[in-house]
C-alpha positions as CSV (number, residue, x, y, z in Angstrom):
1,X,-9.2,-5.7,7.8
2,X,-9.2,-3.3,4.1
3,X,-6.4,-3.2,2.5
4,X,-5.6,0.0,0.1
5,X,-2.2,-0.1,-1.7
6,X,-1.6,3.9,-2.3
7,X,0.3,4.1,-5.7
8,X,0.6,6.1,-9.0
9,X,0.2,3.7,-12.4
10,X,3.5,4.4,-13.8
11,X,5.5,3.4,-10.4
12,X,8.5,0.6,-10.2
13,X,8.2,0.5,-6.2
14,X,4.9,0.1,-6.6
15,X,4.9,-2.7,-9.0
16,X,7.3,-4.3,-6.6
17,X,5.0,-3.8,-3.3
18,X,1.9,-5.3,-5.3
19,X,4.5,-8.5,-6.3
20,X,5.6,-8.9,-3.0
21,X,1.9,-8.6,-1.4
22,X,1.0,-11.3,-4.1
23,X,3.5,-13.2,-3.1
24,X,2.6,-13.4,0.4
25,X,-0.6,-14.3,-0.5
26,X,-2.3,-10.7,0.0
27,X,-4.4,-11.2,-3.3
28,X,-7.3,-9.1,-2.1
29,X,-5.8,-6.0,-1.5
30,X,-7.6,-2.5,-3.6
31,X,-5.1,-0.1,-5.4
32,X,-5.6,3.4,-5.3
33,X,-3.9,5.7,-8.0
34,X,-2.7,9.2,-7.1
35,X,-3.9,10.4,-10.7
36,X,-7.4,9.4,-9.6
37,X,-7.6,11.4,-7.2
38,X,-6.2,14.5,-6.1
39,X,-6.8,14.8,-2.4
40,X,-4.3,11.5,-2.8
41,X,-1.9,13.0,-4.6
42,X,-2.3,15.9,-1.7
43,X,-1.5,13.9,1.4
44,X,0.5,11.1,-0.2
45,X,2.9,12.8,-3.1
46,X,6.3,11.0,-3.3
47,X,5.4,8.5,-0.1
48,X,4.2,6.2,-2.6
49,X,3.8,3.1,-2.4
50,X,1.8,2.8,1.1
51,X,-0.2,0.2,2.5
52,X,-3.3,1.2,4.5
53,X,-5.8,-0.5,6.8
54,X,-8.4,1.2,6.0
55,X,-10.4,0.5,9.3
56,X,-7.9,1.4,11.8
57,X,-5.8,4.2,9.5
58,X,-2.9,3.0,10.3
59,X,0.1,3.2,7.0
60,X,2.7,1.1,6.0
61,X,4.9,3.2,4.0
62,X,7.6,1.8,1.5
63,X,10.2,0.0,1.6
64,X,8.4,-2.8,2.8
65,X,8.6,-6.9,2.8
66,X,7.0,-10.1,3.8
67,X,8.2,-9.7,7.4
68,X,7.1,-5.6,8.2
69,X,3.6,-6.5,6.1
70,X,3.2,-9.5,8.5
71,X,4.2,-7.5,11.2
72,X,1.5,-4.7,9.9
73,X,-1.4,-6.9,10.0
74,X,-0.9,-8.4,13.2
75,X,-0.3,-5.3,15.1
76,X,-3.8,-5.8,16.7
């Protein structure tokens, strides 16, 4: 399983969600900023933060914690 964090640099949630992934010991997962790239910005705008698998698509939009992210990666 990848693991994108969706985000824009200047983003409170955000900083939270990559905290609380941290904390749970998700150390390895790739942030993505919406000023990088604006086909993000496109489909994501205000959703932000969201956590993405990138091998099944699946999204994990904010707010999120230990438990739904858990929940998340062990859907399958």
């Amino acid at each position: 399983m990848s693991l994108v964090l969706i985000r824009r640099e200047t983003c409170g949630l955000c900083e939270l969600a990559v905290g609380m992934l941290e904390a749970i010991g998700q150390h390895d997962v790739e942030q993505r900023y919406l000023e990088d790239d604006p086909a993000l910005e496109t489909q994501y705008g205000w959703r932000i933060p969201v956590l993405r698998d990138t091998a099944s698509g699946r999204e994990l939009d904010w707010p999120f914690d230990g438990v739904k992210v858990s929940e998340f990666l062990h859907a399958y």
